[in-house]
N, C-alpha and C positions, 0 to 999 in steps of 0.2 A: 519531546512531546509526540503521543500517534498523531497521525496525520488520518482522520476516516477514509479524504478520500485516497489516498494512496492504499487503504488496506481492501478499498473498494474497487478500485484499479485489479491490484494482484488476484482477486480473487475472478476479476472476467477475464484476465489476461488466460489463467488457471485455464477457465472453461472453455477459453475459446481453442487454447492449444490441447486441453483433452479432443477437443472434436476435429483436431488435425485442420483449422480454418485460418485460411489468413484476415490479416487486419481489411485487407479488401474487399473480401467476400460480407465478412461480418456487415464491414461499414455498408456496405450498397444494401443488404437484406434490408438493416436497422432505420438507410436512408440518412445515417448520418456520413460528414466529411468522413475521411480517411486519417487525416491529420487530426483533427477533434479526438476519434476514435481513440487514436494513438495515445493522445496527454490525458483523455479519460484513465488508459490503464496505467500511465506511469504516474497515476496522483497528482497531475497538472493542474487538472481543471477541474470545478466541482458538475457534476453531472446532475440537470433536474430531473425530478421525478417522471417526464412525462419522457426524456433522451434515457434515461436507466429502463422504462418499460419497454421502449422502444429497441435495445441492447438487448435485453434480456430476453424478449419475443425472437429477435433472429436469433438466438442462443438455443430457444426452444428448455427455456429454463424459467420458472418462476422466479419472480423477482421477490417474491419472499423466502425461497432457498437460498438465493444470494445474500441477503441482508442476513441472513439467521449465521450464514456462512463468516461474513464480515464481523459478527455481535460474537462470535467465539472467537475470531481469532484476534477482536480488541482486547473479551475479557483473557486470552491466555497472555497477551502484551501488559496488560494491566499487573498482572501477575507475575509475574520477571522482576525481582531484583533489580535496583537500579543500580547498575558501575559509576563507582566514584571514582577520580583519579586517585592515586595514592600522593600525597604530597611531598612533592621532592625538597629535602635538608637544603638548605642556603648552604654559602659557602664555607667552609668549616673554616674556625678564626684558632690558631694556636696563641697559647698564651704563654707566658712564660714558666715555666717548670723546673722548680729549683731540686735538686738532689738531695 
């Protein structure tokens, strides 16, 4: 299953490392924890609407390029193939085999 917020995480992770920022700088702009900040990007925690605007202002980033960003790369997930295992043969049973 996607996880939104995990795809919503990678994609601030994304922007914050395009702008060379650490998760410290970010957090203290944004005013949120440091810790928060962190399980934000790695899909921990769900983040409200009023902590994402809040992220996305110290980003200096609309928070609807974000979301537009996150809604393609659900639908290109959506789109992938699902991997099955292949099912592996029991153990083979000989039988008797006459000449």
């Amino acid at each position: 299953m996607i996880l939104l917020r995990r795809l919503l995480g990678d994609v601030l992770r994304e922007r914050r490392r395009d702008q060379g920022r650490t998760l410290r700088e970010v957090s203290a702009a944004a005013r949120v924890s440091l810790g928060y900040l962190s399980e934000v990007e790695r899909g921990q925690k769900e983040a409200s609407s009023e902590l994402l605007g809040s992220i996305c202002e110290a980003l200096d980033v609309p928070l609807s390029e974000v979301l537009r960003e996150v809604s393609d790369n659900l639908a290109l997930a959506e789109s992938l193939p699902l991997v099955h295992p292949v099912p592996t043969p029991g153990p083979l049973h000989v039988t008797n085999v006459a000449a």
